[in-house]
C-alpha positions as CSV (number, residue, x, y, z in Angstrom):
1,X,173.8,-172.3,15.6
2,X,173.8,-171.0,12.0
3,X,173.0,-173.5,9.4
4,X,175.5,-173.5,6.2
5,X,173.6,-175.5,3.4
6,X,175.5,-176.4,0.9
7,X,175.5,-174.4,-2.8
8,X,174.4,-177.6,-4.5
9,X,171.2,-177.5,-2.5
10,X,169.2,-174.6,-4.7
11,X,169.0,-176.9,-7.1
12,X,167.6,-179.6,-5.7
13,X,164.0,-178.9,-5.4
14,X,161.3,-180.8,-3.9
15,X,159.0,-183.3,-4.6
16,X,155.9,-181.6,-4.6
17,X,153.9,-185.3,-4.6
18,X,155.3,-185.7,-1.4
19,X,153.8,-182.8,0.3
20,X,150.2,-183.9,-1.3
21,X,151.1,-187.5,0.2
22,X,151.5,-185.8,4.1
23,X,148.3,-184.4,3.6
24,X,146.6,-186.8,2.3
25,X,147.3,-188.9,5.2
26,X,146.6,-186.0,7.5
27,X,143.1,-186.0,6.1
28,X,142.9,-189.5,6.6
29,X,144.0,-189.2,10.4
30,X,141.0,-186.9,10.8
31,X,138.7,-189.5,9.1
32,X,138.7,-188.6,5.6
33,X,138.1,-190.9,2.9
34,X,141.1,-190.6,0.6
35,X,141.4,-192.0,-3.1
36,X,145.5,-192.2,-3.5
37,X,146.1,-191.7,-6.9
38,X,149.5,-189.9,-6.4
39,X,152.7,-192.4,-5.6
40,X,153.8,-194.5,-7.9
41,X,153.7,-197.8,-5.5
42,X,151.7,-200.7,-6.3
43,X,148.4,-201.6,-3.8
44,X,149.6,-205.5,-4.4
45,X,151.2,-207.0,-1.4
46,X,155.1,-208.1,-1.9
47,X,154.5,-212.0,-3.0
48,X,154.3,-214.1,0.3
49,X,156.7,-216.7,-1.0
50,X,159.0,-213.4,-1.2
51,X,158.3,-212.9,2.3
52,X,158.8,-216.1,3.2
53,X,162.1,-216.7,2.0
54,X,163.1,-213.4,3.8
55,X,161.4,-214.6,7.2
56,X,163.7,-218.1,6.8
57,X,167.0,-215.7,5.8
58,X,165.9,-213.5,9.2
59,X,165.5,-216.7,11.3
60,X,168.7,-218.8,10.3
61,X,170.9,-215.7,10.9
62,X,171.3,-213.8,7.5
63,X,171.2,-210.6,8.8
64,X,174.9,-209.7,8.6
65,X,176.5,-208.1,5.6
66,X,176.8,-209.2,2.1
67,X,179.4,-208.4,-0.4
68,X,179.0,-204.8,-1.9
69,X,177.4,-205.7,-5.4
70,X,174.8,-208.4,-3.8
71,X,174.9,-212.3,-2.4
72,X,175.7,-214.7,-5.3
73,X,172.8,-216.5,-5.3
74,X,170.9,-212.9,-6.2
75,X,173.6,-212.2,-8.8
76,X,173.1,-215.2,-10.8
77,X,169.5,-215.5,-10.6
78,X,168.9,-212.1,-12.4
79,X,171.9,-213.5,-14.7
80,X,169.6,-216.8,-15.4
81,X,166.4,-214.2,-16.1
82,X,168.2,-212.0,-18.7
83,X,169.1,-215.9,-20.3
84,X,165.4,-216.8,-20.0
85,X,163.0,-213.9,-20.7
86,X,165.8,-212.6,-23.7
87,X,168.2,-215.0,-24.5
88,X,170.9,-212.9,-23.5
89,X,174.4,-214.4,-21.7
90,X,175.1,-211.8,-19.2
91,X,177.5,-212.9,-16.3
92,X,176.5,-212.3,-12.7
93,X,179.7,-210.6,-12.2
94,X,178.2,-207.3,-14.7
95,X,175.3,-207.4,-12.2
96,X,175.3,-205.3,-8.9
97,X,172.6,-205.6,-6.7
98,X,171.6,-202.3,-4.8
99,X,170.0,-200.2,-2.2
100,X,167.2,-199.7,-5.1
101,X,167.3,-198.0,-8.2
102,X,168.3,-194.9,-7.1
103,X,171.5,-196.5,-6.0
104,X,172.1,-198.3,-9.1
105,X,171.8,-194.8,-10.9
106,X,173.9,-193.6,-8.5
107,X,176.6,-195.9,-8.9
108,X,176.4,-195.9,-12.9
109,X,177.0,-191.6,-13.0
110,X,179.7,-192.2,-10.0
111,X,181.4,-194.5,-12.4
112,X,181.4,-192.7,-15.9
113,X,181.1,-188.8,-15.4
114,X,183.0,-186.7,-13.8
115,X,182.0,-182.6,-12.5
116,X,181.3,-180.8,-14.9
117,X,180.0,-182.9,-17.7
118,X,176.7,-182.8,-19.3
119,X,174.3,-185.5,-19.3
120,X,171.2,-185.4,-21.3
121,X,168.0,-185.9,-19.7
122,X,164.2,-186.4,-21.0
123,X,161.1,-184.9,-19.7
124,X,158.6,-185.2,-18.4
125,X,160.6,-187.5,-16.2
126,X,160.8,-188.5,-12.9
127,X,162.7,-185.5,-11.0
128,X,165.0,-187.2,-8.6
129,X,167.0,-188.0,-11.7
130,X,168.4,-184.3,-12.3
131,X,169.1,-184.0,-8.4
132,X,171.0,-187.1,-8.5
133,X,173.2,-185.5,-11.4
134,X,173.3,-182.3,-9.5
135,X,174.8,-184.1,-6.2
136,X,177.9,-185.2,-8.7
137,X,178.3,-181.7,-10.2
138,X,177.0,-183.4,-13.2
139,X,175.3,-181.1,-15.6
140,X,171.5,-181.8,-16.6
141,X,170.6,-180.5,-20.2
142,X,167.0,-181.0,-21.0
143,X,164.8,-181.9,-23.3
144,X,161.5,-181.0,-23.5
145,X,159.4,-183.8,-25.0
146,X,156.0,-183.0,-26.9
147,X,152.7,-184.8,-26.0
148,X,151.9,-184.5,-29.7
149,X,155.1,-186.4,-29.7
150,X,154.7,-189.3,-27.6
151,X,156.8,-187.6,-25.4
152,X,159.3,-189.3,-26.9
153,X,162.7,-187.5,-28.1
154,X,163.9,-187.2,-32.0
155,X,167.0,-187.5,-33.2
156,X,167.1,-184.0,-33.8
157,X,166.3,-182.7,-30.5
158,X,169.3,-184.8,-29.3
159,X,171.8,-183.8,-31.7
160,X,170.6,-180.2,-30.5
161,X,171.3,-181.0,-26.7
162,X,174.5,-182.3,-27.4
163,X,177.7,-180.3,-27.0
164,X,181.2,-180.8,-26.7
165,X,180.8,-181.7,-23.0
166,X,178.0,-184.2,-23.7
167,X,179.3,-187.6,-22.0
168,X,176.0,-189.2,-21.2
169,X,171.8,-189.7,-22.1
170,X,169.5,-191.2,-19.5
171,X,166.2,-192.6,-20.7
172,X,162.9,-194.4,-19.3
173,X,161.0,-197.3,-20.9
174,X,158.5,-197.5,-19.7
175,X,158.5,-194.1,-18.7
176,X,157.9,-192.3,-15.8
177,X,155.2,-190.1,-15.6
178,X,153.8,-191.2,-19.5
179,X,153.9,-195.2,-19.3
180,X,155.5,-194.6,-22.8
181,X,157.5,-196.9,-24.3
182,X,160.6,-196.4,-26.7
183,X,159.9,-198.6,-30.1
184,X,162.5,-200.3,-31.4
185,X,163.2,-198.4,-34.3
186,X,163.6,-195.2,-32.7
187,X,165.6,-197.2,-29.6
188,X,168.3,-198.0,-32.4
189,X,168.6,-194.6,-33.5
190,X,169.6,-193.4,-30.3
191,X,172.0,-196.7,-29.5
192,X,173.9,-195.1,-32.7
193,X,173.6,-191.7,-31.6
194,X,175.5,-192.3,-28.3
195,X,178.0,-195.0,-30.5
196,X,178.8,-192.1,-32.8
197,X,179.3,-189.3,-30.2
198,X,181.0,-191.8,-27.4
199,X,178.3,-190.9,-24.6
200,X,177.3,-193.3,-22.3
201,X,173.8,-194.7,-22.2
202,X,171.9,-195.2,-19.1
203,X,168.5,-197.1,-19.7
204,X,165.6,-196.4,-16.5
205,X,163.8,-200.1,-17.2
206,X,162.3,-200.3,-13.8
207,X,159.1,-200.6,-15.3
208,X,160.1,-203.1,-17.9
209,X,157.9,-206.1,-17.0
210,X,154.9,-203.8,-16.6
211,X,153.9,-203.5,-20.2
212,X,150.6,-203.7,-21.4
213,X,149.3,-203.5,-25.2
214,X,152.9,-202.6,-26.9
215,X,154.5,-206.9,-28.1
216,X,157.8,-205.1,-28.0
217,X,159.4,-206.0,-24.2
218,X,162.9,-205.6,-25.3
219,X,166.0,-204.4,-22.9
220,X,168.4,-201.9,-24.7
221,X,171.2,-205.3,-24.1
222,X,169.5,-206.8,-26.8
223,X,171.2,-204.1,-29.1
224,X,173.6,-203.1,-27.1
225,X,175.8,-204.0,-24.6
226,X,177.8,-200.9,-23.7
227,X,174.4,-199.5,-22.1
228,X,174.0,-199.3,-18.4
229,X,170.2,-201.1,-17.1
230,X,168.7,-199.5,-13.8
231,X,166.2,-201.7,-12.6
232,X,164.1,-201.9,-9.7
233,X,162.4,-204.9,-7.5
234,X,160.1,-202.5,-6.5
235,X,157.6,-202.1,-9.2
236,X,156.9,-205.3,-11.3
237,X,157.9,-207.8,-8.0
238,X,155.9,-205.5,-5.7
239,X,158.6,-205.0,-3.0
240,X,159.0,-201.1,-2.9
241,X,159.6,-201.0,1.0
242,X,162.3,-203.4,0.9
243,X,164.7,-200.9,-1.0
244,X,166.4,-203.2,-3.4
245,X,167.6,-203.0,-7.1
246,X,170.0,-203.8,-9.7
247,X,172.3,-202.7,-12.0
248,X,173.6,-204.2,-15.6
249,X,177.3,-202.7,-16.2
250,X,178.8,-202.6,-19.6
251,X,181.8,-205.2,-19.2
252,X,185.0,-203.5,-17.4
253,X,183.4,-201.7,-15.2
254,X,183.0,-204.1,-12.2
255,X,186.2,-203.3,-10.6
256,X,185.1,-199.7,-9.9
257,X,181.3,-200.4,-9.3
258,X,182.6,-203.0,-6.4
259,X,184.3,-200.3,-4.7
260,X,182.2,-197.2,-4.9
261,X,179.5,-199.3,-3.8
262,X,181.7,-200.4,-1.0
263,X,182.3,-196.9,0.0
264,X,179.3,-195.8,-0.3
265,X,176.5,-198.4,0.2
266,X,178.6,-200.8,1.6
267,X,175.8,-203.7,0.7
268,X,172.6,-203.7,-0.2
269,X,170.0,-205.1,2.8
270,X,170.4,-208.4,3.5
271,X,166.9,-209.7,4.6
272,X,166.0,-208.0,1.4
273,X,168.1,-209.8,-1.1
274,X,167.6,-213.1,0.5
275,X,163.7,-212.7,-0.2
276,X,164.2,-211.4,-3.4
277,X,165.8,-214.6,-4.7
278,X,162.6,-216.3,-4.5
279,X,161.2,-214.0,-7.0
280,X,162.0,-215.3,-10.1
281,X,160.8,-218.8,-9.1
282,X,157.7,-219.9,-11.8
283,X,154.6,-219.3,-9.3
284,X,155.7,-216.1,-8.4
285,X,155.8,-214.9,-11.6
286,X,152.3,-216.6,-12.5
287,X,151.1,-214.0,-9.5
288,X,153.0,-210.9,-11.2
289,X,151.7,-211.9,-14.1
290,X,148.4,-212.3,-13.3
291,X,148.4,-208.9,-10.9
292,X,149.7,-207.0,-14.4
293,X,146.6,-208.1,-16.0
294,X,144.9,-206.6,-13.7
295,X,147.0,-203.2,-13.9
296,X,145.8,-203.3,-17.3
297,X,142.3,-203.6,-16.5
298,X,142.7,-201.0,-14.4
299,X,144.4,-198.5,-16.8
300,X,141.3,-198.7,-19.2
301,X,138.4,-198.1,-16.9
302,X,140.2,-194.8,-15.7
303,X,141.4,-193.9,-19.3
304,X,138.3,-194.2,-20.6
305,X,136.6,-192.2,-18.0
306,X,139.3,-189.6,-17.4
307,X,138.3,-189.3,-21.5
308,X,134.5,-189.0,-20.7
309,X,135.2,-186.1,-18.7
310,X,137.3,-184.5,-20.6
311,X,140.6,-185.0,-20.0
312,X,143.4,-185.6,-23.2
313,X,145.5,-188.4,-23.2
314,X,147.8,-187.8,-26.5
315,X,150.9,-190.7,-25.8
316,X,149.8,-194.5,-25.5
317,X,150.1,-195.5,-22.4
318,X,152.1,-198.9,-22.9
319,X,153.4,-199.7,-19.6
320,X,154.2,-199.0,-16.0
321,X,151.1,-197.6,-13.9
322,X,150.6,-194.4,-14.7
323,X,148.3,-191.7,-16.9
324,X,149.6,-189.0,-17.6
325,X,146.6,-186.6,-18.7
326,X,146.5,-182.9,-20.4
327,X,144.4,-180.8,-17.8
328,X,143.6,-177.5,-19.9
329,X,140.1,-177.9,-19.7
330,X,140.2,-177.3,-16.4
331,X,143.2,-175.5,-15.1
332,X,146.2,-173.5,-15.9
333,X,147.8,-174.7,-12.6
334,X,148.2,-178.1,-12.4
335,X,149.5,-177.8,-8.5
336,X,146.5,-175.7,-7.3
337,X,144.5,-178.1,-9.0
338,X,145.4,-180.7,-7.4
339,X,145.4,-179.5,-4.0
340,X,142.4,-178.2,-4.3
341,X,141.0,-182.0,-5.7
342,X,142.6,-183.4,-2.3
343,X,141.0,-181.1,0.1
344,X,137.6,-180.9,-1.6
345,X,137.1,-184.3,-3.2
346,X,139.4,-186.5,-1.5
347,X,141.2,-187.5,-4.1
348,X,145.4,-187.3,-4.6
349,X,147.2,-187.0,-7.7
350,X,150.5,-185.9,-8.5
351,X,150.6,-182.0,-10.5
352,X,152.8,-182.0,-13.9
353,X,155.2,-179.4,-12.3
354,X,156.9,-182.6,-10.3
355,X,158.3,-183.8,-13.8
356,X,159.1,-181.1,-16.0
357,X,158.5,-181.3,-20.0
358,X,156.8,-178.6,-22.2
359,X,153.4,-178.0,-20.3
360,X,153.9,-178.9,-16.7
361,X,151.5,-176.6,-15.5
362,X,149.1,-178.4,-17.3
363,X,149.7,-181.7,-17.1
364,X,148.2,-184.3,-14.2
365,X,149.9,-187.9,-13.2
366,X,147.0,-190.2,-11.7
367,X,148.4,-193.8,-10.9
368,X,146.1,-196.6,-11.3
369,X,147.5,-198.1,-8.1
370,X,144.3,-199.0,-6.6
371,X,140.9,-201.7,-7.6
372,X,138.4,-200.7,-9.9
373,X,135.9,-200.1,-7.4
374,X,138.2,-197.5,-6.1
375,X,139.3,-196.2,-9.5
376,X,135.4,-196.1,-10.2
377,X,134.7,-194.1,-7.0
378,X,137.6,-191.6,-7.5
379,X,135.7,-191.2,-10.8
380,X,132.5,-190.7,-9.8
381,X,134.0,-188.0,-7.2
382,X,136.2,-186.1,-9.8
383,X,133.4,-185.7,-12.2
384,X,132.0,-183.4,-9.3
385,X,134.3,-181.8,-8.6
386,X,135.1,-180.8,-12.3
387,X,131.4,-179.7,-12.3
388,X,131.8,-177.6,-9.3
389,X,134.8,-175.8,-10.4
């Protein structure tokens, strides 16, 4: 039978971490040691009081389905946090709860932009965020983003992107692959930006409660309440497997959330949100906090000796788990590089080319998603291979 792919396909491109990831674990199979610096997933185990309350939700029966945008109890819980952690009165019904992030991204572009329009995207960045445009004949228009910069945007470079079909802006903070976060001042800028021009602005804050030296922890709802919030259970509350997220919609917009999320998700999982209401109880959030300590612990001993050996780190690294390192000491191909640091050192890491921006082929993501004895190890192990090469 001849296969008929459709058009939209060549220009979804892979995730080249991926690939790494299969052969990492193929090493591994044939008794390789393997340092996995590569996929953004915390080492942490999901909370056991998290488990626990999805165990009980599994034995007393609540495994049927829920109602499109989440279980009540979910709803206002995250509704309670945004009172708590900002002072902020959002009603559970502007909150959907969803198959992940992805999903809420997918239902915030579902409900706002049609084929054809342009929505302006930031990079590096994470890459499913173009293909998910790309499936809704949405157009991504990027911007490249400087090191030298922060890898943050400017004004400027915005009002350059921005055309007559402009309708919306999608931005990280923390971001993914830099750990940068916006500041304030520059986060204001843009709110008014997208005010003045009408285009809709979707704020990535998955990696919101992982922030590190930066005091400001702000959501964009502090400033403005038109914006669309993706966030993400995986991350911060360490429950990537279980496939659950949220979204904050502007007011208005629940009617048409409820049913594209009926048509196309149906519900979120159920086992899943029934644990997840136990995250935002006080000792579970003593653990998170006390495991985002340790992230930060973590992040210094491999800055500093990604440093040592040579390796430039130009943004701060405020948040999320990531470094994202200039490599052009050592390479003018990021993705050989890195394959070649699997299969000789036996360590992973995720080549620039996955996320785009001004020097991809030169840029390296290492997560620090593991202990410091590991993180020391993988260190110990790169500097030889660095010497070797």
């Amino acid at each position: 039978m001849q296969v008929h792919l459709a058009a939209r396909l060549a220009k979804i491109a892979p995730f080249h971490v991926m690939a790494l990831l299969a052969r990492a674990r193929e090493l591994q199979d044939q008794g390789r040691d393997i340092v996995h610096l590569e996929v953004g997933e915390p080492d942490f185990p999901t909370p056991q009081a998290i488990i626990d309350a999805a165990q009980s939700a599994v034995a007393t029966g609540e495994t049927r389905y829920t109602a499109a945008l989440g279980i009540p109890r979910l709803r206002q819980k995250i509704a309670d946090f945004y009172q708590q952690k900002y002072q902020l009165q959002i009603p559970a019904s502007r909150i959907a709860v969803t198959p992940g992030a992805s999903g809420a991204l997918q239902l915030a572009f579902a409900a706002t932009l049609n084929s054809g329009d342009e929505l302006i995207l930031i990079e590096p960045g994470y890459p499913c965020n173009r293909h998910f445009a790309e499936l809704f004949g949405i157009q991504p228009v990027i911007v490249n983003t400087d090191r030298h910069n922060g890898y943050l945007p400017t004004l400027e470079e915005l009002e350059t992107a921005r055309t007559s079909r402009t309708r919306g802006l999608l931005l990280a903070s923390p971001g993914n692959p830099t750990g940068t976060v916006i500041p304030r001042a520059l986060l204001l800028e843009i709110i008014a930006f997208c005010q003045r021009h009408d285009i809709q602005l979707f704020m990535d804050e998955i990696y919101q409660g992982l922030v590190f030296d930066c005091e400001q922890t702000d959501t964009v709802l502090q400033y403005d309440q038109r914006a669309w919030v993706i966030q993400s259970f995986s991350k911060y509350f360490q429950m990537t497997g279980w496939r659950l997220g949220w979204l904050v919609m502007p007011e208005g917009y629940e009617d048409a959330v409820n049913r594209i999320a009926q048509n196309i998700f149906l519900c979120p999982p159920s086992m899943s949100q029934y644990g997840a209401v136990r995250a935002f109880e006080p000792d579970v959030i003593e653990l998170l906090e006390q495991r985002r300590s340790e992230l930060r612990q973590r992040r210094d001993i491999l800055k500093q000796g990604l440093e040592r050996l040579g390796f430039v780190i130009d943004a701060a690294p405020d948040g999320a788990f990531y470094l994202y390192c200039d490599a052009s000491a050592f390479t003018r191909d990021a993705m050989t590089f890195c394959w070649q640091l699997l299969e000789q050192a036996g360590i992973a890491a995720t080549p620039g080319q996955d996320f785009g921006g001004a020097h991809p082929d030169t840029s390296i993501r290492f997560a620090y998603t593991q202990p410091i004895a590991v993180l020391q190890e993988a260190l110990v192990r790169l500097e030889s291979f660095i010497g070797a090469v």
